[in-house]
C-alpha positions in Angstrom: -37.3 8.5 -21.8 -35.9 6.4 -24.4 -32.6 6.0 -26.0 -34.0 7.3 -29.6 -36.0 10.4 -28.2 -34.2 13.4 -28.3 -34.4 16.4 -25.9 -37.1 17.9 -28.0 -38.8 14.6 -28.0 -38.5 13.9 -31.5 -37.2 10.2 -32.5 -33.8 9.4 -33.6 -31.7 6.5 -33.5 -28.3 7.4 -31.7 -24.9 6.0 -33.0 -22.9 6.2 -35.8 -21.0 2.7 -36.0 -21.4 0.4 -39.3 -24.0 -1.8 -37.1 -26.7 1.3 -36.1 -26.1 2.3 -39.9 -27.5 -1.5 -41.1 -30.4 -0.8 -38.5 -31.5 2.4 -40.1 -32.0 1.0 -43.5 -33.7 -1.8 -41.6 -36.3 0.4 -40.0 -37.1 2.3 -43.3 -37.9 -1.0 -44.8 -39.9 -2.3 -42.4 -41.8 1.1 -42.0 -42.5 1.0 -45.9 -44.9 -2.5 -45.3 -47.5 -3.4 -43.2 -45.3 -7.2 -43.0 -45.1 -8.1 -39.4 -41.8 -7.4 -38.0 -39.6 -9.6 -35.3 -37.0 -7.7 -33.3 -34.2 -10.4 -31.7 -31.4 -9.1 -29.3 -30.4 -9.1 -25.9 -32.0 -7.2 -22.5 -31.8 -3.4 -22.9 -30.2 -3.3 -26.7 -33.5 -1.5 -27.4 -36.3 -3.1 -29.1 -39.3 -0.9 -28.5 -37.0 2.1 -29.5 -36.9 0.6 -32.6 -40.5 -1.1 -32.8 -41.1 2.6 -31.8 -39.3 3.8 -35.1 -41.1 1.6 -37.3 -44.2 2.8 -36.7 -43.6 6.5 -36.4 -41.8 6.2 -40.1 -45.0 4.1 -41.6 -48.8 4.9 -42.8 -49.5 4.1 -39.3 -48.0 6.4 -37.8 -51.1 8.9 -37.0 -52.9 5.6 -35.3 -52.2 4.4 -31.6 -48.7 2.4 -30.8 -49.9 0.2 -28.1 -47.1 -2.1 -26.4 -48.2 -5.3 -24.4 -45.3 -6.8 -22.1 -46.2 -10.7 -22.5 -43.6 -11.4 -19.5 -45.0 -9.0 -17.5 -49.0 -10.3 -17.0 -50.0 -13.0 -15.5 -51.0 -15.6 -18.4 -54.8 -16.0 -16.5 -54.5 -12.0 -17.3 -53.0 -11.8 -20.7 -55.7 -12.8 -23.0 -58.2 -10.2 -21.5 -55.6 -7.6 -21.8 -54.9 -8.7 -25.5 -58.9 -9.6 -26.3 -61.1 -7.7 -23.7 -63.7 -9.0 -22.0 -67.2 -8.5 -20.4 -68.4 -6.8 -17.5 -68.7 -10.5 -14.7 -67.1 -12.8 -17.3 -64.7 -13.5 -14.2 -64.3 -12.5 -10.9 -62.7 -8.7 -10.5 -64.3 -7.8 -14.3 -66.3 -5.0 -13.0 -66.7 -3.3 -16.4 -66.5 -3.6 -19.6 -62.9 -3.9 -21.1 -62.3 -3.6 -24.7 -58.5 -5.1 -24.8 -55.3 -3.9 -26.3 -55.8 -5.2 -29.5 -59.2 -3.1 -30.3 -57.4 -0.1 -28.4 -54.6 -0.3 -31.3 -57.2 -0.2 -34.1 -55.1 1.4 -37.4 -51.9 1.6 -35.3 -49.1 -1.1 -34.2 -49.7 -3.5 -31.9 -45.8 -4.0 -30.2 -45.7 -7.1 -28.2 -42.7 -7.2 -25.8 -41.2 -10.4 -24.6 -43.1 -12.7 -26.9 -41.1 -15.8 -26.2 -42.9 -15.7 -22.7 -46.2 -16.4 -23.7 -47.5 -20.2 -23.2 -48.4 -22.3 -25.6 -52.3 -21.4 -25.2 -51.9 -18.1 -25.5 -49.9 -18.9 -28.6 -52.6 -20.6 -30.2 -55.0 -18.1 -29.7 -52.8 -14.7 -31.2 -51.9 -17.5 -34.0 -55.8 -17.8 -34.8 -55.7 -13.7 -34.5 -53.2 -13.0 -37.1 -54.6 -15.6 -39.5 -58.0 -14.1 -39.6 -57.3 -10.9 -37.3 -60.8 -11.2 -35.7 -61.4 -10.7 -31.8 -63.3 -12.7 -29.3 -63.9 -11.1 -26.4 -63.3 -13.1 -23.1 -67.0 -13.6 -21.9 -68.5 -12.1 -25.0 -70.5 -15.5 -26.5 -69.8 -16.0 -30.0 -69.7 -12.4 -31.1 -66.6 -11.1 -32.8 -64.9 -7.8 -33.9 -62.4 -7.1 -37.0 -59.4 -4.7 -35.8 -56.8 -3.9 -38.1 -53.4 -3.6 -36.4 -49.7 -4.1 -37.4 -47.8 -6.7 -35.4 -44.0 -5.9 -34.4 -42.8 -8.8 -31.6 -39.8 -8.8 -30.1 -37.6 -11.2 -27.8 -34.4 -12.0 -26.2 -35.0 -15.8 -26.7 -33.7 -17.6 -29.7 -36.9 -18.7 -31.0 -35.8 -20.9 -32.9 -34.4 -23.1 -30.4 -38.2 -22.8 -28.4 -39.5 -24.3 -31.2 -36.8 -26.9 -31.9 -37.8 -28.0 -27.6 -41.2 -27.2 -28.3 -41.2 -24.5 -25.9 -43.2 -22.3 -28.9 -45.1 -23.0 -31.6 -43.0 -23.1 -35.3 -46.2 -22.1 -37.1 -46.5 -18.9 -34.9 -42.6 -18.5 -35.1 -43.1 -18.4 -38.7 -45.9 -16.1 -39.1 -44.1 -13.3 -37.0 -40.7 -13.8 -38.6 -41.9 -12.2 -41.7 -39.4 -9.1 -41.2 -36.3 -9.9 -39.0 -34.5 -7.3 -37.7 -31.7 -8.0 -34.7 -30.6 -5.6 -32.6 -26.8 -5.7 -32.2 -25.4 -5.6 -28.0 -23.5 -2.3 -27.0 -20.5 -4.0 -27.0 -20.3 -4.8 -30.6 -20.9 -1.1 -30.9 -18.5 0.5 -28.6 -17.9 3.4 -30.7 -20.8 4.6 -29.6 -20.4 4.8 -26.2 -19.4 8.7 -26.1 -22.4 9.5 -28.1 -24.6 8.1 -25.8 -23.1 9.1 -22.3 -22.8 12.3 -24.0 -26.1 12.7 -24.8 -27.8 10.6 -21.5 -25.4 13.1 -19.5 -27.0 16.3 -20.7 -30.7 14.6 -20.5 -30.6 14.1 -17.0 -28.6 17.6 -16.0 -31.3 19.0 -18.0 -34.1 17.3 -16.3 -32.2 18.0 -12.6 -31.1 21.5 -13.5 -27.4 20.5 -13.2 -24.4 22.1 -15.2 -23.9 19.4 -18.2 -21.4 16.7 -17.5 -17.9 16.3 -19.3 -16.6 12.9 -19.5 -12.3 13.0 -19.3 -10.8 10.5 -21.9 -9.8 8.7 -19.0 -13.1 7.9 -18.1 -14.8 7.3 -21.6 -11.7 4.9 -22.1 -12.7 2.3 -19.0 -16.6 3.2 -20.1 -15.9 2.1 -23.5 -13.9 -0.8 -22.8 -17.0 -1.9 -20.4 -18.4 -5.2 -21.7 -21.7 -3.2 -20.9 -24.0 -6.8 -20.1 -27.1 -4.8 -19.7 -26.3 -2.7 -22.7 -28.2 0.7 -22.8 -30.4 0.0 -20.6 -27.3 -0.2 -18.1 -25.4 2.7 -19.6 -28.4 5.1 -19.0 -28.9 4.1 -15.4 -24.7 4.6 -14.5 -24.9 7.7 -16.3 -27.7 9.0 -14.3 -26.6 7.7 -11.3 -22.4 9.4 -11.6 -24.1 12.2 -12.7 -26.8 12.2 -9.9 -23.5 11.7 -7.5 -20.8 13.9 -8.7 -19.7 17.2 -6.9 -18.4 18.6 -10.3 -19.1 18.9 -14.0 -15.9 16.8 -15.0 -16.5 13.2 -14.7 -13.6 11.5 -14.2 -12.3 7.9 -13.2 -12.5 8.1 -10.0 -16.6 9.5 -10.1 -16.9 6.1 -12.0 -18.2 3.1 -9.8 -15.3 1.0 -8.1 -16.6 -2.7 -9.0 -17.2 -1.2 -12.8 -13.7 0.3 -13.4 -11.9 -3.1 -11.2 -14.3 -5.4 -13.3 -13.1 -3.4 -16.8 -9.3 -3.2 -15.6 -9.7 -6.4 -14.7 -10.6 -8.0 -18.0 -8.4 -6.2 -19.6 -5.4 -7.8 -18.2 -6.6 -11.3 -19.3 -7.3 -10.4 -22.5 -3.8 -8.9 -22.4 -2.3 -11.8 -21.2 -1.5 -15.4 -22.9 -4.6 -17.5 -23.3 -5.0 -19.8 -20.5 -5.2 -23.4 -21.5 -6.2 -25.1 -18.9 -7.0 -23.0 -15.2 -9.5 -24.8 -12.6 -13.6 -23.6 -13.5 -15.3 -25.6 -11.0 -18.7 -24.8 -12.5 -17.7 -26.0 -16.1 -15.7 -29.0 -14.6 -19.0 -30.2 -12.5 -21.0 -29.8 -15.9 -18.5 -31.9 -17.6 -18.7 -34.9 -15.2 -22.7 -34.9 -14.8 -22.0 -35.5 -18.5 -19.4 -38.0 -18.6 -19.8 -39.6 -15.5 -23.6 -39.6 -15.0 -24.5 -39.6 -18.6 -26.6 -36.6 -18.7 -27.2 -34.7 -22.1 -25.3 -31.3 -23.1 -29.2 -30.3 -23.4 -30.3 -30.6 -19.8 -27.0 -29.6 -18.1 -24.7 -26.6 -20.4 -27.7 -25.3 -22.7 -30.0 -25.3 -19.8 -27.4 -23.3 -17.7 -26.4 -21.1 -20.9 -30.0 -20.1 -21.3 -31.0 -19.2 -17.9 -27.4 -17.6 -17.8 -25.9 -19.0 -14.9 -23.0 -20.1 -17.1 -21.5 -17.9 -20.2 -20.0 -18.0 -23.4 -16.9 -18.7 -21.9 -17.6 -21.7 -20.3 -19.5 -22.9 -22.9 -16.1 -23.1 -25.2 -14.6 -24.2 -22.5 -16.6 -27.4 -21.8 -16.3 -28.1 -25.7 -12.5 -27.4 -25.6 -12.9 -30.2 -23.0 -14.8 -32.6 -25.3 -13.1 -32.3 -28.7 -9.6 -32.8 -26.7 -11.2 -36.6 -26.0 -13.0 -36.9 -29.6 -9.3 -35.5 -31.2 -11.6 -32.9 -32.9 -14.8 -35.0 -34.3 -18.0 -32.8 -33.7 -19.9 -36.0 -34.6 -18.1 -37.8 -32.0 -18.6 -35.5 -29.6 -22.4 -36.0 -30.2 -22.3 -38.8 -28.4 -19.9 -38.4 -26.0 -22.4 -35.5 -24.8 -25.1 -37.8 -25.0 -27.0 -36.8 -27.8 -28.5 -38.3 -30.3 -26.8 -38.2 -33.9 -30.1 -36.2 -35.3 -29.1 -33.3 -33.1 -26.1 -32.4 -35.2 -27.0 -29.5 -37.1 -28.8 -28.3 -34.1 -25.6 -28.6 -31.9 -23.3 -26.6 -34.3 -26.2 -24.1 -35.5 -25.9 -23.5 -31.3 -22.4 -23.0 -31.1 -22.0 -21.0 -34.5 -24.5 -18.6 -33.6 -22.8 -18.0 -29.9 -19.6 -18.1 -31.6 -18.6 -20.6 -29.4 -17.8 -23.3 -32.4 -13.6 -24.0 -32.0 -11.7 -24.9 -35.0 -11.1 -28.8 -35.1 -7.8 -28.9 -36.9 -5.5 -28.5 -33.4 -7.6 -31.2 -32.0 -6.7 -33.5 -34.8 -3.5 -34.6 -34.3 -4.7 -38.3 -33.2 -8.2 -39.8 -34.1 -10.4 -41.5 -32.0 -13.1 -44.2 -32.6 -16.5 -43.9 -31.2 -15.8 -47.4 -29.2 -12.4 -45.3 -27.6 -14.8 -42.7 -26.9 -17.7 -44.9 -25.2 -15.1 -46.5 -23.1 -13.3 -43.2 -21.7 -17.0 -42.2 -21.2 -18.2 -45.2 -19.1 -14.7 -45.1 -17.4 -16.1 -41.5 -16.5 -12.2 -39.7 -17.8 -9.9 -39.6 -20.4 -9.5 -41.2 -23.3 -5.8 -43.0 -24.0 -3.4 -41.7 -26.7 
């Protein structure tokens, strides 16, 4: 069960912060066009609740809402499952399959994960929405006209695939007709209690258990959880404290250990002073492929920062690290990260939007040259005063 259907299975959209408000209006919108929509936000914020939304508040909504995981088929798979095919057009087509697409007729088509699809598969939904004409796998030349409404979603930056090439810009373009992102749970904390409260009476319900009552103690280290899997993770500890508890009170100590350490944890460095300079071995190894072996920003931190082995954090970190050498020149920097100087805008459009871009005035207090900089570089350290 999802986080917008209710216990009478009905669909609402739980919260009541300024950021599920702005999400509202941006459902009704979308619902009030047949413009295909693009969903952006992290794992587990939601996005088929809401593609869900869309299509039960549109014309469509008496029609099929068919989803299609693009992450989760194997891409020799995917374009029968989106297209159909013919009974012995390959080997294990016993039958005649008509594809997700034609199954969707007059409805919405959701497709989950779109980021994941390769650059073939691209082409061919790209020739599909321009003309929205099927060709069966194994059918010949013969093709079918379905009407369908496209809502994607993804947890990539797409616009970044494109600017590697990782995904086509025209294809980018002709699903990003309707944006709509999908703010994390921790930008939205003051929704935690609505949703523990309401996940807590789902699953007594469903188990036949008395309904759960979160002490403020509890919802305090719940809401001060940085939640990294967002609701997806807060409906999975809720079922699983309430699964476990011996009593209808939930309190601190019914929460997991590593959770309420992790919280309590955090909290004391955000308490305390701002370190300026504490060993991070990860981010200091990142730092000398760069300045000692010359590799780019783009194959070592971004690379890291998108498969997530390193955070926002570190990424502030290692740029704290460069504009203290460049004296606070982004353009500098550039270079000294070994990129070329037509990557600018790209490099700042990065940080901005991960809100890892530092303020270059306290870096500013001496200037540097770019020959300073190319000789602390080949020197593989610092650069002199």
């Amino acid at each position: 069960m999802k986080e917008n259907e209710n216990l009478n299975g009905r669909y609402v959209l739980l919260g009541t912060s300024p950021s599920v408000d702005q999400l509202r209006l941006d459902i009704e919108s979308a619902a009030r066009s047949d413009a295909k929509v693009l969903l952006t936000g992290e794992t587990g914020v939601g996005k088929e609740v809401v593609a869900n939304s869309i299509h039960h508040q549109s014309r469509r909504n008496a029609g099929p809402f068919v989803t299609i995981n693009c992450a989760g088929v194997p891409d020799t798979l995917l374009e029968s499952e989106f297209f159909g095919h013919v009974r012995g057009s390959f080997t294990g087509a016993f039958r005649d399959y008509p594809g997700l697409l034609r199954q969707a007729h007059g409805g919405t088509v959701f497709l989950d994960e779109v980021g994941e699809m390769s650059l073939r598969l691209q082409a061919l939904l790209l020739r599909f929405l321009e003309t929205g004409e099927l060709q069966t796998v194994g059918g010949g030349m013969a093709r079918t006209h379905v009407d369908v409404r496209i809502v994607a979603a993804t947890n990539r930056n797409l616009f970044e695939s494109v600017a590697v090439r990782e995904f086509r810009a025209d294809l980018y373009y002709r699903l990003n007709v309707f944006h709509v992102h999908i703010s994390p749970l921790r930008d939205r904390r003051g929704d935690v209690p609505m949703l523990l409260d309401y996940y807590g009476r789902l699953f007594a319900q469903n188990h036949g258990w008395p309904e759960p009552v979160f002490t403020d103690a509890a919802l305090d280290v719940l809401s001060r959880h940085s939640w990294p899997g967002n609701i997806r993770e807060l409906r999975n500890l809720t079922e699983r404290v309430v699964s476990r508890a011996t009593k209808h009170v939930i309190d601190v100590v019914d929460l997991p250990k590593d959770l309420v350490t992790a919280v309590n944890a955090a909290s004391e460095k955000a308490a305390a002073p701002a370190a300026t300079g504490g060993p991070n071995p990860q981010v200091d190894a990142l730092f000398e492929r760069i300045m000692v072996h010359r590799e780019s920003f783009w194959t070592t931190a971004y690379a890291a920062f998108i498969s997530r082995d390193i955070v926002r954090d570190d990424i502030r970190r290692l740029v704290h690290m460069g504009l203290e050498q460049t004296r606070g020149s982004y353009r500098v920097l550039l270079g000294l990260f070994n990129m070329p100087a037509s990557d600018y805008k790209r490099f700042l459009a990065f940080l901005k939007q991960h809100d890892c871009h530092l303020p270059f005035q306290r870096f500013r207090a001496l200037r540097v040259s770019s020959a300073e900089v190319h000789r602390a570089s080949s020197s593989g350290g610092r650069l002199s005063a």
